[in-house]
Every structure is written in structure tokens, then in C-alpha cells.
C-alpha positions, 0 to 999 in steps of 0.5 A: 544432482548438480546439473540438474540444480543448475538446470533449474536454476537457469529454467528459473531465470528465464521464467518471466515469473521469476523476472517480474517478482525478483525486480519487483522485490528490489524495485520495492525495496529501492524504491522506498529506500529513496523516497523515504530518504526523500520524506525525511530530508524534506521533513528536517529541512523545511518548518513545520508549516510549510512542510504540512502545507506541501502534505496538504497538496500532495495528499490532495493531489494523490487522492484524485490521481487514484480516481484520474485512472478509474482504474481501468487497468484490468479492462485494458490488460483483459482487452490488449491481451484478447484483442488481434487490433492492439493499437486501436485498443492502445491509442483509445486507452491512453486518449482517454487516461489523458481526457481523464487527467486534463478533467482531475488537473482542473478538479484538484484546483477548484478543490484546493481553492474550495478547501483552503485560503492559503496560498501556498497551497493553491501555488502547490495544487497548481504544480501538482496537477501537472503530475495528474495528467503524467501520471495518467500517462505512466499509468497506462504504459504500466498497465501495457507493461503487465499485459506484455509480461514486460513490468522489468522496464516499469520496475527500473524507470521507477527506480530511476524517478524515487533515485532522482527525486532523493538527490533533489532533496539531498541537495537541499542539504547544501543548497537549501531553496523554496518548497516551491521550487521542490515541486517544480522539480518533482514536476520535472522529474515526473517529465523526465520518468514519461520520457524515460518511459516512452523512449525505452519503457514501452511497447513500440506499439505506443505512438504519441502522433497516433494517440493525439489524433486519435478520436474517442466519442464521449458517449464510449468514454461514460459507456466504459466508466458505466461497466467498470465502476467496480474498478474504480471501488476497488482500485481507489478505496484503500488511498482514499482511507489514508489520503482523506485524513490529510485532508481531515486533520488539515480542516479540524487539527493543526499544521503541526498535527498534519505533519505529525500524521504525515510522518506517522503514517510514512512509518507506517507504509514501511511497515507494510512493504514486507506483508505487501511484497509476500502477498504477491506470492501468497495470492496466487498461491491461494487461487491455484489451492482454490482451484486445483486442490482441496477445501482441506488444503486450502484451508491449512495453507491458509492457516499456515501463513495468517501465523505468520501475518499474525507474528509479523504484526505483533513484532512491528507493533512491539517494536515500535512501541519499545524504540519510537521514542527514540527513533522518531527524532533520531530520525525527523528531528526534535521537532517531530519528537511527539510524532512518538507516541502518535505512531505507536497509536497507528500501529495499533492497526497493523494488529489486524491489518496484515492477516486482514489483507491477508483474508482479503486475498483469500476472498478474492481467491475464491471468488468473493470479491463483492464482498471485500468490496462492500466490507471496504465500504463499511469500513471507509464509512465507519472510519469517517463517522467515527473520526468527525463524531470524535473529533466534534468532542475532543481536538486531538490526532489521537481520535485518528489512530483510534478510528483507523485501528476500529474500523479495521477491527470490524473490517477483520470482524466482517471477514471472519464471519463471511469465511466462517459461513464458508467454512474456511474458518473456524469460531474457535480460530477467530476467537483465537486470534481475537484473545491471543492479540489481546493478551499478547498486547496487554502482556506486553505493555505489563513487561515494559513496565517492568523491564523499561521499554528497549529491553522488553522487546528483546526479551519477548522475541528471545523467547519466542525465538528460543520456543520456535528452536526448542518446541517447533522440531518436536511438533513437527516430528507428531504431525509426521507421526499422525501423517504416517498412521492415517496412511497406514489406516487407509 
């Protein structure tokens, strides 16, 4: 038995499945790991104005980024992978990720000078679309990297870039200079990751002689866009959701508010990191049940793990609820001590937001992926209306979090009655869920009141901890007994 465990074990390693997910996990982790040390060094270190300024720029930058690469991926993985001549195919791609940047380096100016008078931006909007063209380029050699089942060199080069940009904000702490100059060694660091990425990142099949001479006609490029703009939908939708409230409040709120919803929001990301990471095994395992299997099984795992999403939200927002107070400034510094009770409004969202993610896996495996497109429509337009509509009645951060966390209610909406008409979900569970949210919620609040905020988190997840250890045996010895009659029946 032991061999044979050993054996798996090693057959295990060897898999690139195994590989790419386990240095994707640690990638993650170290990836956030440093660059949210990298967040919060530069928060407490620059003033408010100029560190909300750098936020402007960089959300502005990263907004286009996402429409730079008109996510293009999917086609050049699908054409790498099915075509005999792949340097062709290689060098017409990243010609055209680098047309595609030079074109965003020069909008995401023209929009900082239409957008804002204040200099300090236009100098970063400069900087940072140097970014844009690199970017297109990593962009590309990651993509080749998944289509040759080699993300390893994409997940330890990006490792290597969150580390370096960590220590240039580290020593700030000993040699403070211009957040000018912070951008400028982004930019050097972001050259530095190209390097990396072209010396021991690639494919030998990438050749920078080879893709400078390449020619591609303009008529290919607008051919190529024309056939896959469902990519470029899907791929940018979710960034343009969070990276146009930057740009949101910058216009109607103050500096201090848009490094609020900065920092808020950056709390936000790292929440997600868990739900995000267990997507990656969650979705496959959806499309082989889909498949492979029956409607009855893929509906009980599905129900299985949205339990699971569901306890996941409901631990985060409580959490935050209870210790935001204290963390945000442990954490950012007094000055950002109101950044408290602006985080625990956008974590209203992640109620909904992980099993939403987790149902927009569950369309997309079983082939309704057109629909997650338009209900991500619906969803971006809703959140637009209802954040200018309320923002022309009342100037206030709070009309943000507000319409972040309604226009994911009805995405969810939307997505339960697509699956209920599809039979994969029930009325009585999605009203389940509605109600028990709900409850759990206003509970919750009650308890605080009563036990102070730090205890009341320690009391309900002991509870629950308790209930899973007393209640959970018991259940799963019925659901073996039922097991065992219906064999028995057939």
C-alpha cells in the first residue's frame, strides 16, 4: 500500500496539471503577499494627495491594459496549438500586441490630459504607458506559456517582479524619494520582467529580430478584432467594473476619497484570492460532471461547493465587520482610519459575490457562456446608472459600495433564473439563500450589539465550528443509510 501511495504520489508530480496548479498557488499567494506589502508601504509613506494621484494613473493605466490585448489569448492558444507553422503564428501575434500597445501608450495620454489638469498625473499617465506596450508583450509569451503547458516560468518570473517591486517600496522606508520616481522603477522593473521573460520565460520559438520584421497588414489586424470581440467583452469586463470607480470618484468625490476606495478595495482583492484559487479546480471539475456525468451529479456537486462559497462569504464579511475598525489603521495608518467603515460597506458584495462567481463558472460549463456575457453587461450598465444617479443626490463614497453590492445582487438574481429554467437550480434553493443571507446578516449585526464587535465574531464561528463537529457525523451517517436502502430497492 505504501508503494503504491508513493507511486501515485510521484505519477502526481510529474503531471504538469499537478506542476501548474501547485505554482500557481504559491505564486498567488507570493504574489499578493508582496505587492499588498507594496500597497500598504506606499500608502503610509507618500500624503494623501499625492498617493491618490499615483491611484488615478495607475487605475487609468491598468483600464486600458485590459483592452490593449483585446483579449486575444484564447484565439492564439487555440491557433498555436492546432497549427504545424507556429513561428508564423507566434511572430504575427506579438507583432500585433505590440501595434496594440504602441495604440493604448498613446490613448491612455490623450485620456489623462482630457480627464485631468493636474500635472502630477499627466507626468505618471506618461510613465505608465510605457507599462502598456511591456505588458503586451508579457501578455503574449504568458499566453504561449499556457498554450506550451509551461505556466511554471510565468508563475516564477511573476514572483520575482511582485518581490522586486516590494523592496523598491521598502526602501522608501530608509531613503524616502518622489512618487515619480516609484513609477519610474516600476517601469524599470516591468523591463527587467520582459528580460527575464525573453531570456529564460519562452519558447525559443520567440525571436525579437524576427517579430520586428515581421509584417502584418491592417486589414488582418481589424479582421482578427471583428471575430473575436466576444473576447475582448469577457476578458475586460470584470477590471473595467472596479478600475472605472477610480476614475468615478476621482471626477466627482475627493483625493482623500479615492484612496479610500483604493485601500478598500485593495482589502477587497485579498479576499477573493481564496474563492479565485479554488475556482480553478472547481470549473473543471463542473465541465467533466457536465459532460461525463449526470444532470443529478452535476447538480449536487454544484450545490455541495456553492455551501461552501456561500460560508466563505459570510466568514469574510463578518470578519471585516468585527476588526476593520482596528485593522485599517494598524494596517494604513490613522490617516486612513475612515477607510473602516467604507471597507466593510464593499464587503457587503462578497455576500454574493463568491457563489456568483461560482454560478458564472457553472454557465460557462455547461455551455452559457453568452448569457454570463450579457448578465455582466446588465451588471456593469446597472452599476454606472446607479452610482452617477446617486452620486448627483448625495457626495458621499458610501453611493459606491452601495451600487457595487446592487448591481451583483441582480447579476446573482439574473443567474438564478437562468439556472432555475435550466434545471439545475431550484425556486426554493435560491430563495434559501436570499433569506438565510439575510438573516445570517441582521443576526449578526444584532449580536454585536450585544457581545461588542471582537467577541461577536468569535462567538458565531464557534458555534458554527461546534454544529459542524456535533451535527455533521450524524447527518452523514442518514445520507449513508438512504444510500444503502435505494441499492437495496433497485
Amino acid at each position: 500500500m505504501k508503494s503504491k501511495l508513493k507511486a501515485g504520489f510521484g505519477a502526481m508530480q510529474k503531471s504538469s496539471l499537478f506542476t501548474n496548479s501547485f505554482w500557481g498557488i504559491i505564486a498567488s499567494a507570493l504574489q499578493n503577499l508582496f505587492l499588498s506589502i507594496f500597497f500598504v508601504l506606499i500608502a503610509r509613506v507618500y500624503a494623501t494627495e499625492d498617493f491618490a494621484q499615483y491611484l488615478i494613473a495607475n487605475a487609468l493605466y491598468q483600464l486600458l491594459a485590459v483592452f490593449s490585448t483585446f483579449g486575444l489569448s484564447k484565439w492564439f492558444i487555440r491557433e498555436v496549438v492546432n497549427t504545424a507553422d507556429k513561428g508564423e503564428v507566434i511572430n504575427r501575434f506579438f507583432k500585433i500586441q505590440l501595434y496594440f500597445g504602441l495604440t493604448f501608450y498613446v490613448v491612455n495620454l490623450a485620456l489623462a490630459y482630457a480627464l485631468y489638469d493636474n500635472h502630477l498625473v499627466h507626468v505618471l499617465a506618461f510613465l505608465f504607458g510605457f507599462n502598456i506596450i511591456l505588458d503586451n508583450l508579457i501578455y503574449a509569451i504568458k499566453s504561449l506559456n499556457i498554450a506550451e503547458a509551461q505556466q511554471i516560468k510565468t508563475f516564477k518570473i511573476q514572483i520575482i517582479d511582485s518581490f522586486l517591486l516590494f523592496l523598491s517600496a521598502a526602501v522608501l522606508l530608509v531613503y524616502p524619494f518622489s512618487i515619480i520616481w516609484l513609477a519610474i522603477i516600476q517601469v524599470i522593473i516591468r523591463a527587467i520582467t520582459i528580460n527575464l521573460f525573453l531570456k529564460i520565460g519562452s519558447s525559443d520559438l520567440v525571436n525579437i529580430r524576427r517579430i520586428a520584421q515581421f509584417k502584418v497588414l491592417f486589414s488582418d489586424i481589424r479582421q482578427l478584432i471583428y471575430t473575436n470581440w466576444t473576447f475582448v467583452i469577457i476578458g475586460s469586463i470584470s477590471l473595467i467594473y472596479w478600475r472605472s470607480a477610480d476614475i468615478i470618484v476621482s471626477k466627482t468625490l475627493t483625493l482623500t476619497d479615492v484612496a479610500i476606495y483604493g485601500i478598500s478595495y485593495k482589502v477587497f482583492q485579498l479576499a477573493l484570492i481564496i474563492p479565485y484559487i479554488i475556482s480553478t479546480t472547481v470549473f473543471p471539475a463542473l465541465v467533466k460532471k457536465f459532460s461525463e456525468e449526470s444532470l443529478e451529479s452535476l447538480r449536487k456537486y454544484y450545490q455541495e461547493v456553492f455551501l461552501f462559497y456561500f460560508a466563505f462569504g459570510l466568514l469574510a464579511f463578518t470578519f471585516i465587520y468585527s476588526y476593520a475598525d482596528f485593522l485599517m489603521p494598524l494596517v494604513f495608518g490613522s490617516t486612513y482610519a475612515d477607510a473602516a467603515i467604507y471597507t466593510k460597506l464593499m464587503f457587503l458584495a462578497i455576500l454574493v459575490f463568491p457563489t456568483a462567481m461560482l454560478q458564472a463558472n457553472l454557465l460557462v460549463a455547461i455551455k452559457l457562456e453568452r448569457f454570463d456575457m450579457i448578465f455582466n453587461v446588465v451588471s456593469l450598465v446597472l452599476y454606472l446608472i446607479f452610482s452617477f444617479v446617486g452620486l448627483y443626490y448625495i457626495k458621499s463614497l458610501k453611493v459606491i459600495n452601495y451600487s457595487i453590492f446592487a448591481s451583483f445582487l441582480i447579476f446573482h438574481m439574473l443567474q438564478d433564473v437562468l439556472l432555475i429554467k435550466r434545471g439545475i437550480v431550484t425556486l426554493k434553493h435560491a430563495l434559501m439563500f436570499y433569506l438565510i443571507s439575510g438573516l445570517c446578516v441582521m443576526g449578526y449585526l444584532g449580536l454585536v450589539e450585544v457581545t461588542g464587535q471582537y467577541l461577536s465574531f468569535i462567538i458565531l464561528w464557534l458555534l458554527v465550528g461546534i454544529g459542524m463537529v456535533l451535527f455533521l457525523p450524524k447527518v452523514n451517517r442518514r445520507v449513508k443509510m438512504l444510500v444503502l436502502r435505494k441499492g437495496a430497492q433497485g
